[in-house]
C-alpha positions as CSV (number, residue, x, y, z in Angstrom):
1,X,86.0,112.8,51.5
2,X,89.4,112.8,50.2
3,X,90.8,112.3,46.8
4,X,91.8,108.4,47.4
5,X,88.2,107.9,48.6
6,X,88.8,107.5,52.4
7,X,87.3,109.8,54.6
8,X,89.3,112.9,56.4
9,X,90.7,112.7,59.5
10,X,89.3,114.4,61.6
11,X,91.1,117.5,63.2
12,X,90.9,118.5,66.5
13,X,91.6,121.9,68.5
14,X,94.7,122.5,70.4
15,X,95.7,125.5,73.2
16,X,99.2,126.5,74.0
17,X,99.1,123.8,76.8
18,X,98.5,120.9,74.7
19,X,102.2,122.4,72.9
20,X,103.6,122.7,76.1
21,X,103.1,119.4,77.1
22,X,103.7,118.1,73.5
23,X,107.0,119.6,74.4
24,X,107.7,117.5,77.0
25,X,106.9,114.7,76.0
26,X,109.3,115.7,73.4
27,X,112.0,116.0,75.4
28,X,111.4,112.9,77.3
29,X,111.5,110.6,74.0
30,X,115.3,112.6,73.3
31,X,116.7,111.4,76.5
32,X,115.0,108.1,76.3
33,X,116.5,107.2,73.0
34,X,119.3,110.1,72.5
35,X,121.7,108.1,70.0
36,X,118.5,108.5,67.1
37,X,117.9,111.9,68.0
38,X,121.6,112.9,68.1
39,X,122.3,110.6,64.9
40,X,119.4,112.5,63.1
41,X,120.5,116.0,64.5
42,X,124.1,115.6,63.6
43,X,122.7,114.9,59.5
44,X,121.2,117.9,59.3
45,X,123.9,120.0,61.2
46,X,126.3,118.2,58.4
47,X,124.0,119.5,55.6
48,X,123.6,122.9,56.8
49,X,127.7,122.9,57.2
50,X,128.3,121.7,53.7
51,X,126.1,124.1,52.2
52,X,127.6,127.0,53.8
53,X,131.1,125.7,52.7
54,X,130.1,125.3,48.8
55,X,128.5,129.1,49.3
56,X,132.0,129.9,50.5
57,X,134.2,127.9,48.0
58,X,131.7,130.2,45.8
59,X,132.2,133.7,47.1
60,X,128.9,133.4,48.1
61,X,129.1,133.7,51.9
62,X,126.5,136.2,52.0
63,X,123.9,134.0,51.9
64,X,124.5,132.2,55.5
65,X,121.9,134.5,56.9
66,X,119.3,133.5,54.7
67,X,120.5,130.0,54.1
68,X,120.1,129.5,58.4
69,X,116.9,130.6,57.9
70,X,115.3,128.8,55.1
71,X,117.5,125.5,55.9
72,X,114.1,125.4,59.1
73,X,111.9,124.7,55.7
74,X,113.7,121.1,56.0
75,X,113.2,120.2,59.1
76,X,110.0,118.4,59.0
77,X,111.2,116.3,56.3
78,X,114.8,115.3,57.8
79,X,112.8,114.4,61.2
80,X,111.2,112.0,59.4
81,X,112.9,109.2,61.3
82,X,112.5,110.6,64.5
83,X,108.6,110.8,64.1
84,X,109.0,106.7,63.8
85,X,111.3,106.5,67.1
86,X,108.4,108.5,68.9
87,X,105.7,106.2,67.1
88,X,107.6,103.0,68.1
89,X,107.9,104.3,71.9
90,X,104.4,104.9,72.3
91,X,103.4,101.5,71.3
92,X,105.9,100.1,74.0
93,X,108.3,99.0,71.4
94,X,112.2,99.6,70.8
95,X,113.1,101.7,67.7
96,X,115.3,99.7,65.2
97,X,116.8,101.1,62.8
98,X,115.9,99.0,60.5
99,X,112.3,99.1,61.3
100,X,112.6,103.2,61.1
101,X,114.6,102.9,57.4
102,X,111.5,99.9,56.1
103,X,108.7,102.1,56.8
104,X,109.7,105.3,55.3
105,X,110.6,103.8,52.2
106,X,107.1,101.8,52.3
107,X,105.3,105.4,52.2
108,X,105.8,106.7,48.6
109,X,103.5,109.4,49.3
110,X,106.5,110.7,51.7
111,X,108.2,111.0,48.2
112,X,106.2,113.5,47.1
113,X,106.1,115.4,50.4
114,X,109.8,115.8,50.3
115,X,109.5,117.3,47.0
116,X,107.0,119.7,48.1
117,X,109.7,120.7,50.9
118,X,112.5,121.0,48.6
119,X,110.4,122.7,46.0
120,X,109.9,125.4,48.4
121,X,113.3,125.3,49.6
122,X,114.6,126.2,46.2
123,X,112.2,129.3,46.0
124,X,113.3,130.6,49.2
125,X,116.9,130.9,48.0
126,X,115.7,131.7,44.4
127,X,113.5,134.9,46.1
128,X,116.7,136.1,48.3
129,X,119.0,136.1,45.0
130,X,115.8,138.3,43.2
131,X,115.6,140.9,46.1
132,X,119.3,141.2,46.3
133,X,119.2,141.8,42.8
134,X,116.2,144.5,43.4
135,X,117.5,146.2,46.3
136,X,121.0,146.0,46.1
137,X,121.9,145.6,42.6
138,X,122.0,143.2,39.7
139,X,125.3,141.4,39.8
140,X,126.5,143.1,43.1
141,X,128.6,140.6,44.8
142,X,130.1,140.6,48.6
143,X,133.6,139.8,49.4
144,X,132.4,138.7,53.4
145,X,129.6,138.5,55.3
146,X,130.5,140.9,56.8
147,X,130.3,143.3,53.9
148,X,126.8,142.2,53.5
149,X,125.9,142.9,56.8
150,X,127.4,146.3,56.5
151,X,125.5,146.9,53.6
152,X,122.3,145.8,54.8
153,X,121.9,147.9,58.1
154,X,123.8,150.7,57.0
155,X,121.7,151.6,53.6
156,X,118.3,152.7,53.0
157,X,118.5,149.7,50.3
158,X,119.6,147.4,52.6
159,X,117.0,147.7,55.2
160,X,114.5,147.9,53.1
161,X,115.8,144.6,51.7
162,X,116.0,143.2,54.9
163,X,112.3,144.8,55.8
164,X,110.7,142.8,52.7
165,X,112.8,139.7,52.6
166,X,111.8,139.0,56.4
167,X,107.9,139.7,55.3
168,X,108.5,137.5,52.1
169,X,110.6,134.4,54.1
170,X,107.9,134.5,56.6
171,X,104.8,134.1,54.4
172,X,106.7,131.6,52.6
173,X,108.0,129.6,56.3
174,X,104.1,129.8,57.4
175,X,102.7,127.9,54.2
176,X,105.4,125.7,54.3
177,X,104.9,125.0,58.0
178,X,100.9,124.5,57.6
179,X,101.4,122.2,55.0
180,X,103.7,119.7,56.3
181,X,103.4,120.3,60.3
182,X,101.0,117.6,61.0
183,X,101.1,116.0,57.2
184,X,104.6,114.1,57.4
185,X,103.7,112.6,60.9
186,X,100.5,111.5,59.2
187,X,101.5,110.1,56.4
188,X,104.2,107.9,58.2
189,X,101.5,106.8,60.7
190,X,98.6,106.2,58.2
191,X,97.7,105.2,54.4
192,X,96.6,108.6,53.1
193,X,97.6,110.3,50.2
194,X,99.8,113.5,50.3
195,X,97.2,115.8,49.1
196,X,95.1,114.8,51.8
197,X,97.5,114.9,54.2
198,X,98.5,118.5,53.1
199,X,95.0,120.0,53.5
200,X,94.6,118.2,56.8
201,X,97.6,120.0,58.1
202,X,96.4,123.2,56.4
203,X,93.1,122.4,58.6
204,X,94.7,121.8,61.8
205,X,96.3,125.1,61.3
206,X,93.5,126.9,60.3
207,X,91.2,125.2,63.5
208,X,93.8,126.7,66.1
209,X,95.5,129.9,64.3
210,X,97.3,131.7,67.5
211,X,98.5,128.7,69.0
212,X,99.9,127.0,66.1
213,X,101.0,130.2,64.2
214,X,103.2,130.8,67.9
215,X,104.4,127.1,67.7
216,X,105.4,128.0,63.9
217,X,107.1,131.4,65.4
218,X,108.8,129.0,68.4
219,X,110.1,127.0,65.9
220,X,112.1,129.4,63.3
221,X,113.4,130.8,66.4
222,X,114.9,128.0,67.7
223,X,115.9,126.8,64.6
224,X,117.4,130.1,63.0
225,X,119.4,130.8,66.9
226,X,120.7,126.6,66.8
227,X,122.0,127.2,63.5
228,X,124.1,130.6,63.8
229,X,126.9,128.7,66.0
230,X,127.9,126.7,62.0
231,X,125.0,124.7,62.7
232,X,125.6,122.7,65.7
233,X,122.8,123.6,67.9
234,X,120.7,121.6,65.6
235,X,121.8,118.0,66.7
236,X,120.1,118.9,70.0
237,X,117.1,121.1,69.0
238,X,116.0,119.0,65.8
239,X,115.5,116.2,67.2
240,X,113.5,117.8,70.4
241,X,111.6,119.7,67.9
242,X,110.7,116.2,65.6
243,X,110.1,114.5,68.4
244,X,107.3,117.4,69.8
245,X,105.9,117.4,66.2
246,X,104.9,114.0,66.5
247,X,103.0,114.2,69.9
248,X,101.4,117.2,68.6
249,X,100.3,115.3,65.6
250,X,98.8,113.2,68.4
251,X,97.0,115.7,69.8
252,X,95.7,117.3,67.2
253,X,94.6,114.1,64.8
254,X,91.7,112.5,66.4
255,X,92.7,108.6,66.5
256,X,90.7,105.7,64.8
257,X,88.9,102.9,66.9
258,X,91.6,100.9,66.3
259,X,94.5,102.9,68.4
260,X,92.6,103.5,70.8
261,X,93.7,102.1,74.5
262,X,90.8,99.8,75.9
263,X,90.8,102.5,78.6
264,X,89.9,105.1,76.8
265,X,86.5,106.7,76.8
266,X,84.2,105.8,73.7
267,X,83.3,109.1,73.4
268,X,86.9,109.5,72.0
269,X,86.1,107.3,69.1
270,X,86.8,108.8,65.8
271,X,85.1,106.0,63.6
272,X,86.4,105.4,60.0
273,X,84.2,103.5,57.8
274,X,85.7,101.6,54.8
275,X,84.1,103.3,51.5
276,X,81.7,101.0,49.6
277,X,83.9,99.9,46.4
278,X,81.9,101.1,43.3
279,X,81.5,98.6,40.7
């Protein structure tokens, strides 16, 4: 039972095929509707390419590297509106833009999942600047990044820097990816509260470790390599990535009797009784 009263959805296993064909399916919603994906892909490219330019109007270049790879932490919340567009298709409706901009803003609890995101964001770039300051030095400074390259693979300090940030970024990039991968999807698509929706993600993680902890590994990949060329790899491979995130979320999330095609099997049922109100 969760916190609002309503009970849990219910959480079923996935194997790397179900992925793979999430995948598809993925890509088939980009070309079917490629102006949102592109739209969505080319905001986050943007943000990505105006942070790098305040780190550089700061002297602060140095930071790309781990900026590329902590700007994936964002993802699932900037895909937001691309989880609708999937949602919309599936029913055998056009996306509107209006329709997609209504129903986030008529999910608070997405309010709080965004700072959740951001939260951890900020403690990915707070924990670079603290093992920078461990490894290489309080106050040390880099004129380019290629200086802080050079620094890094060329020093004892500097690779064990680079040893312990990657360990660090990684713990930090898999709790942030089993709480939000199946909770933003979820709370767009149903009334839940974000706790809930949290600790069901956590849950669908937990349920199928290897395949979802390779999906998680897929993901930074992609990301991290579509973000080296100043970003713009992103306006293709965000939105191919949201849009896979929400079949997943399909897969993996058991549906109610009420979404259910009459076609489908009753053994597929998930029933979802109402909770008797308490006086």
């Amino acid at each position: 039972m969760s916190i609002s009263g309503k009970l849990d959805p219910v959480v079923r296993r996935v194997t790397v095929a179900d992925i793979a064909e999430a995948f598809g399916q993925g890509l088939r919603d980009f070309q079917a509707a490629p102006a949102y994906g592109l739209a969505f892909g080319a905001f986050y490219a943007a943000g990505g390419m105006l942070i790098l330019a305040c780190l550089t109007a700061l002297h602060m270049v140095y930071f790309a590297y781990p900026l590329a790879a902590g700007f994936a932490l964002l993802g699932p919340f900037v895909a937001l509106g691309l989880y609708e567009v999937s949602r919309q298709r599936e029913a055998g409706r056009k996306p509107s833009v209006i329709q997609i901009v209504g129903l986030i803003r008529s999910r608070s609890e997405l309010g709080w999942m965004a700072f959740v995101t951001l939260f951890l964001f900020v403690i990915w770039m707070y924990q670079v600047r603290l093992l920078i300051a461990l490894f290489l030095g309080i106050g040390v400074s880099f004129g380019s990044l290629h200086e802080f390259i050079s620094a890094v693979l060329t020093t004892n300090e500097g690779l064990v820097f680079l040893a312990v940030g990657n360990c660090v970024g990684a713990a930090l990039a898999l709790v942030l990816f089993s709480l939000t991968v199946v909770s933003f999807p979820l709370l767009l698509d149903r009334d839940v509260d974000f706790v809930t929706a949290m600790i069901t993600s956590v849950r669908a993680v937990v349920t199928s470790p290897l395949p979802m902890i390779g999906w998680a590994a897929t993901i930074v990949l992609l990301l991290v390599v579509s973000a080296l060329p100043y970003f713009l790899g992103l306006v293709v491979t965000l939105p191919v990535l949201g849009h896979t995130t929400w079949h997943l979320y399909r897969k993996i999330v058991a549906p109610v009797a009420a979404e259910l095609p009459a076609s489908e099997p009753a053994g597929n049922v998930v029933q979802m009784p109402q909770v008797a109100s308490r006086g």
